[in-house]
N, C-alpha and C positions, 0 to 999 in steps of 0.2 A: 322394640320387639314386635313382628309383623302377628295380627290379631287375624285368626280363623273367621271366627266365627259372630264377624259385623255384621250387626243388624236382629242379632237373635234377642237383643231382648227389648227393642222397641218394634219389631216387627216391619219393620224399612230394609229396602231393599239397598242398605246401604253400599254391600261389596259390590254391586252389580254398579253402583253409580263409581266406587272405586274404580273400579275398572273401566270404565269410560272414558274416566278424569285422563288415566295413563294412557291410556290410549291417545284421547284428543294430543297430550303433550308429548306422546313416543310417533308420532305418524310422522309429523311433517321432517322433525330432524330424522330419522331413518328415510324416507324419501329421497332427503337430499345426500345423507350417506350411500344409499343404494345410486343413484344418479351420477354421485362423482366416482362410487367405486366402478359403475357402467363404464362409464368414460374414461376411465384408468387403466381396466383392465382391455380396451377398445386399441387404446393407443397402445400399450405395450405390446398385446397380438401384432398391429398393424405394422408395427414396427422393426417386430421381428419378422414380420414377410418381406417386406421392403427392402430388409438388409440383408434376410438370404437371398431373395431375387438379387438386390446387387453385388452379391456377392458372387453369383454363379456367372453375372457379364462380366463379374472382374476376370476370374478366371479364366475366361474364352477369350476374352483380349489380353490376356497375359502369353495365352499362346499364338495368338494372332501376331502379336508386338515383337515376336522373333522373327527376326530373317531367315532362320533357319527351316522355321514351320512354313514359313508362305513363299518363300523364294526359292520352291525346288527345282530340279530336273530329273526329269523320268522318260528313262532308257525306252525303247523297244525296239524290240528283237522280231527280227523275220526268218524265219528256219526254213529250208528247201521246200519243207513240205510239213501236214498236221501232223504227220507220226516222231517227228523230229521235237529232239528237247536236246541241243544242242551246248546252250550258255544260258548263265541266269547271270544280270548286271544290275547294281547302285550306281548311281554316282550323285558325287556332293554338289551342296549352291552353286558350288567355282567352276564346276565341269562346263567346257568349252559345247556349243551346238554343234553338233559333226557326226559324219554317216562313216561307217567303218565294215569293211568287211571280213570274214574274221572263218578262220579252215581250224579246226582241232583233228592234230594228225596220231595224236596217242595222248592218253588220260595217264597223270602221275600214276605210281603203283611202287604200293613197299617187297621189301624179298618173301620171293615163294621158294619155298625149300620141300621133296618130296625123298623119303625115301626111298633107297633103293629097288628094285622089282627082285621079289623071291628073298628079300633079307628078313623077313617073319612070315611064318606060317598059318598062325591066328592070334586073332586081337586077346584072346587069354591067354597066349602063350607068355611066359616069362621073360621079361627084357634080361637082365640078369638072374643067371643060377644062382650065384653063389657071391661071397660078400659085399661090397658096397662101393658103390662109386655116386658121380655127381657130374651136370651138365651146367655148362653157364650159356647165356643165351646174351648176346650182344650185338649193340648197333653204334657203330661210329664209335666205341670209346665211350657213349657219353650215358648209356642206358644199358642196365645189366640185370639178372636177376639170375641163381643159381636155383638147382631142383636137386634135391637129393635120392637117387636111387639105390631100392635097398633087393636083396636077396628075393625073388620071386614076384614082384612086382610086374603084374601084365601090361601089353601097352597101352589096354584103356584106363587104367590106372594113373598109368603114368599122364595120359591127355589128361585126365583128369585134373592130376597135380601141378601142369603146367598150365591152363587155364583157371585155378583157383589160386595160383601163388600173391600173394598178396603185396610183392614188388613186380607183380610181369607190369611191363610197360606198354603194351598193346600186342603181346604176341598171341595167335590162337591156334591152337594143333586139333587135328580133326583125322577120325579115320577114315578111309575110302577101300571098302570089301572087294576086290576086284571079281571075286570069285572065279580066278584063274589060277595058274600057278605060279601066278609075279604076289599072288597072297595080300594080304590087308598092307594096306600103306602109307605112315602116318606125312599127315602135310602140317606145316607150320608155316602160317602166314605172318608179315607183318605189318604191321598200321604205319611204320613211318616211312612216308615215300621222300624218294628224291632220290637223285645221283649222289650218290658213297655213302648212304645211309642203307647197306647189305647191310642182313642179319647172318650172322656170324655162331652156330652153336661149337662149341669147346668140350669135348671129351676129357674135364679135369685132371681124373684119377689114373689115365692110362689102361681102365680097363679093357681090353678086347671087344668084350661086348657091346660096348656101348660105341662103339664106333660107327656101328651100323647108324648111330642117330647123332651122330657127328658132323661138322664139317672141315674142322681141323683139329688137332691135338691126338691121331691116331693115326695109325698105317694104312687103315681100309672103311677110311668115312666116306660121306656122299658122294657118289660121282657127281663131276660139272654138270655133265649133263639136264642133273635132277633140282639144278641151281638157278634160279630168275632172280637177278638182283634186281633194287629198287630200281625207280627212274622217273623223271621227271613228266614233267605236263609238256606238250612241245606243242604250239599254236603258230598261227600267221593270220596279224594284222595287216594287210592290204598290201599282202606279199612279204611283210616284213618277219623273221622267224623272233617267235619270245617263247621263254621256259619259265617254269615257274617247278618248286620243289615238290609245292601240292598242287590240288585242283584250282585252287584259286589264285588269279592275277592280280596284285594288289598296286595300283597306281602302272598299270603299263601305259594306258592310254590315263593323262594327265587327269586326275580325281574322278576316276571311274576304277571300278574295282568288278571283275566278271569271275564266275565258277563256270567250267565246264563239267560236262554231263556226260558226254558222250560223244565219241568219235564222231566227224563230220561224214555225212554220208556221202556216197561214190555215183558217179553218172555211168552210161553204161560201155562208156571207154575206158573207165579206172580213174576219173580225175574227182578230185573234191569236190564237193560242190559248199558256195559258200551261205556264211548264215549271216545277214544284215544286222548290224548294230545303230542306230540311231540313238543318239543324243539331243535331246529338245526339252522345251517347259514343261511343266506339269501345268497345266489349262487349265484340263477340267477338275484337280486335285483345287488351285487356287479357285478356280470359278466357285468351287464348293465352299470355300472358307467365306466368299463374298458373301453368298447366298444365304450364312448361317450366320455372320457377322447382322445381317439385315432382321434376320431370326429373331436374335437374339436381344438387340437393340428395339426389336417391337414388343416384345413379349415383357422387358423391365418397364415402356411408357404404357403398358396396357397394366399391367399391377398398379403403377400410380396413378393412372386416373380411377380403377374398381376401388383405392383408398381414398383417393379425394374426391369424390363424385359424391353430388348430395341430389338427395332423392327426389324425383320429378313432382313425385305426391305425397300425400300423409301416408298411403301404401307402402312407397317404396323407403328403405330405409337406407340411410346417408350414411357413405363410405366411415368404414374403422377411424381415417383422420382425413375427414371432410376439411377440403381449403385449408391443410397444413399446410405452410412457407415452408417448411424445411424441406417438403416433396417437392413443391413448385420449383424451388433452388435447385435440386439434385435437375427435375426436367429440362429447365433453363439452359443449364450448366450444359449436360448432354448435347445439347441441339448445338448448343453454342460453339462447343467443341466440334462436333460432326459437319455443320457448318461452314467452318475456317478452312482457307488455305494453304497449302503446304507446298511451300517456296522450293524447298530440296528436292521434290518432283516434276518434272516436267509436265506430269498432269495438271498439277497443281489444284486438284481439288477433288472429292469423291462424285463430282459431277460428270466430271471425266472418264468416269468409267460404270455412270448408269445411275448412278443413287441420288433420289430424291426425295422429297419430304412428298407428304402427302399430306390432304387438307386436316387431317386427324393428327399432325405431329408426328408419324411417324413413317419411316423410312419404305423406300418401293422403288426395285429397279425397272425404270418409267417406261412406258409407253406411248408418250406423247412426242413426237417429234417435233425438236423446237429446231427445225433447220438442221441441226446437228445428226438427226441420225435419233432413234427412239433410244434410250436408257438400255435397250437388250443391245441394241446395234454398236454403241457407245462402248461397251462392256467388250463385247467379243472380239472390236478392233484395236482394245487397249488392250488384251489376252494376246493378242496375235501382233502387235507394233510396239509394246512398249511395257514388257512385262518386268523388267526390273522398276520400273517407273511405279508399279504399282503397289510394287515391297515397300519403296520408301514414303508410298503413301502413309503406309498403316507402320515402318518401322522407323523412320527415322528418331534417334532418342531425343532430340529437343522440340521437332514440329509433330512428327507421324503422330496420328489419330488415334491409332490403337495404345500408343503409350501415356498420351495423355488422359485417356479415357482409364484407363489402367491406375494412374497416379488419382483422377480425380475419384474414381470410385474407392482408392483406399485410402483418401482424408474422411469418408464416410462411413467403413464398412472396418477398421480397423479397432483396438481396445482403445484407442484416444480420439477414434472418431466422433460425428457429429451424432452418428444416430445410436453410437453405445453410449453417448454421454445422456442425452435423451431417453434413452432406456433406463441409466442407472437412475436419472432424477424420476421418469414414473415408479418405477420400483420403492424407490424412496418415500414416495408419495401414497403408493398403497401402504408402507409401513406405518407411516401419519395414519391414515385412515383407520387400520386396525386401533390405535391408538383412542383415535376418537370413540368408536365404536365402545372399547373398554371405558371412555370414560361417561358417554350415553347411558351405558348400564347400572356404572354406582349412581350417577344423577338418579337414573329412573328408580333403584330401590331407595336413595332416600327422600324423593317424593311420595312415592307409594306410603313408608317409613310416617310420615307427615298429616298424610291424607288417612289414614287409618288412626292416628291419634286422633286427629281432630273429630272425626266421624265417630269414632270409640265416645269421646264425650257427648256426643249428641245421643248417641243410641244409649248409654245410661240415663241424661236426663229425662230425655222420654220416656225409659223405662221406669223412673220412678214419677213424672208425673202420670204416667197410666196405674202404676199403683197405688199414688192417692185419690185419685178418681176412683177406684177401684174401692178402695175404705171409704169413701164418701156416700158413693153410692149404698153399699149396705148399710152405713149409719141411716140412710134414709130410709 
């Protein structure tokens, strides 16, 4: 039972020296709890920078490590002139280098269907008087949607219900007020182009009325005249004629895929004039991956030396995990990698195309000319001589750089990696520690527990030899 009120009857400052005692014995072991918990929670932070830094170069060489990402080609296009926007082009890894020139003589387009002139008087006027009838609206056979027209129904009404029907397949009807006496006149466009994809409307019911918004299924539907069937895309690659059903040419020119835009403009005798296609590398798209691969690889050796750098003075304070091996391993590893040869290239090395170490460990496309041409020189002639050489730099799956670098950072950065395994064991280790802490504290009350009995007995004896002294004295 912990005693208040030590010291009150021999008049010693006895709690005061209690509290000393616990003190002297609670410092040094909290010291070295606070020290390792330091250290603990040091490494854990550090740990998890390390591994989201490696993690974010894993993902960049994960994209790097495709052929896909680094090996492109990219089109450009030369139009007669700045106001021209003739063709817009992709094309895949596999597309061929090659100049193409290339006439767009009409742009796809689906059926325009117009009313006849003077077959309605105004747009509120009633499509049918009197009972009910219905329209089906078709393309090819293969896309349909009916509209049902009832008794007084106007013909904005009606556009209405045929652009909210909730089977129309792309058809849009619009009115145009001519303000003549050919009177409002409904147009019905369609979205699907190509030769024999005509939109087709059907006067169901045979009413009279509804003929006027027909094309077949009555005695007195649309005139031809007021009929533009769909039609194709009609171009010429290098004199050569191609169609396409829409605006877009898919695989005409070997894994190159182009949309047309707009008719080819005219010279001022009548003839086309044409709009240049080239097919070539993507340079400066790869130059960029180079440039950011270098980025990215300096920015992970510059986090691990801010963690393993120990401090020049008693000032400066030493890295989260000062002279960790497992950092130095990860650096090693890297360099090591980065490094190496790669046989499947005819570069054979990232030297080849400008990248070097620099006296800091980390990477710099160089400026020194060793005979060869500077690091930039190096680069731009490997861009322009030998650009697939450079894909299997960074892609081949058994030597390329970027795969290996990819593999090595996820034996570290994975749930059975080095630095999660190293994570769980610190974690583990602060749970010891809270452990200890708990068991510091019973320690320290039952010393305290201890130290208060023992002092309880002194502070009574002295209390009763000061009150024999006390009766002595007055005896005398």
């Amino acid at each position: 039972m912990t005693i208040q009120s030590l010291g009150v009857g021999s008049g010693l400052a006895l709690d005061d020296l209690v509290q000393q005692l616990l003190t002297a014995e609670r410092q040094p072991k909290e010291e070295r709890l606070n020290a390792k918990e330091e250290r603990i929670e040091a490494e854990i932070s550090g740990l998890g920078q390390i591994k989201s830094k490696l993690s974010d170069f894993k993902d960049a060489v994960d994209e790097l490590r495709s052929d896909n990402g680094i090996n492109g080609r990219e089109p450009t296009i030369t139009n007669p002139s700045e106001d021209n926007d003739v063709l817009s082009a992709e094309a895949s890894n596999s597309a061929l280098r090659g100049s193409y020139e290339v006439i767009v003589e009409q742009l796809a387009a689906g059926s325009r269907i117009t009313t006849d002139a003077g077959a309605f008087t105004s747009s509120s006027d009633p499509v049918l008087s009197t009972g009910t009838g219905s329209l089906t609206f078709d393309v090819g056979g293969s896309e349909s949607f009916t509209v049902d027209v009832t008794a007084g129904m106007s013909l904005t009404a009606l556009r209405e219900k045929i652009n909210s029907a909730d089977d129309n397949f792309g058809v849009t009807a619009n009115i145009i007020d001519t303000g003549t006496g050919a009177g409002p006149r409904l147009v019905f466009s369609s979205s699907e182009t190509g030769d024999g994809n005509d939109l087709v409307i059907t006067n169901d019911t045979g009413v009279a009325e509804l003929d006027r918004l027909s094309t077949t299924g009555g005695t007195n539907n649309i005139s031809a005249a007021n009929i533009e069937s769909a039609r194709n895309a009609i171009a010429y690659i290098d004199g050569i004629e191609v169609r396409s059903s829409s605006n877009e040419f898919e695989n005409t020119i070997q894994n190159v895929s182009f949309e047309v835009n707009e008719v080819s403009p005219k010279d001022a005798a009548g003839d086309f004039l044409a709009t240049k296609l080239s097919i070539g590398y993507d340079k400066e798209g790869l130059d960029k991956k180079i440039r950011d691969f270098v980025d990215n690889y300096n920015a992970l050796v510059d986090e691990i030396k801010t963690l393993t750098r120990y401090g020049e003075s008693e000032l400066e304070e030493d890295g989260a995990l000062a002279g960790d091996s497992l950092l130095r391993g990860i650096q090693s590893g890297l360099a090591s990698i980065v490094g190496d040869s790669v046989s499947s290239s005819a570069l054979g090395g990232l030297f080849q195309i400008g990248i070097e170490f620099d006296d800091d460990g980390k990477l710099e496309i160089g400026t020194t000319d060793f005979g060869l041409g500077s690091g930039e020189d190096r680069l731009e002639d490997a861009l322009e001589d030998s650009f697939d050489e450079i894909a299997k730099l960074f892609t081949d799956p058994d030597e390329g750089i970027a795969t290996r670098l990819y593999e090595f950072s996820k034996e570290y950065t994975s749930f059975s990696g080095l630095i999660s395994l190293r994570e769980r064991a610190a974690k583990d280790d602060r749970e010891d520690l809270f452990d200890e802490r708990e068991t510091l504290e019973l320690r320290m009350l039952n010393y305290e527990e201890i130290l208060r009995d023992k002092y309880l007995n002194l502070d009574q004896t002295v209390a009763q030899l000061n009150q024999t002294g006390s009766a002595l004295l007055a005896s005398l």
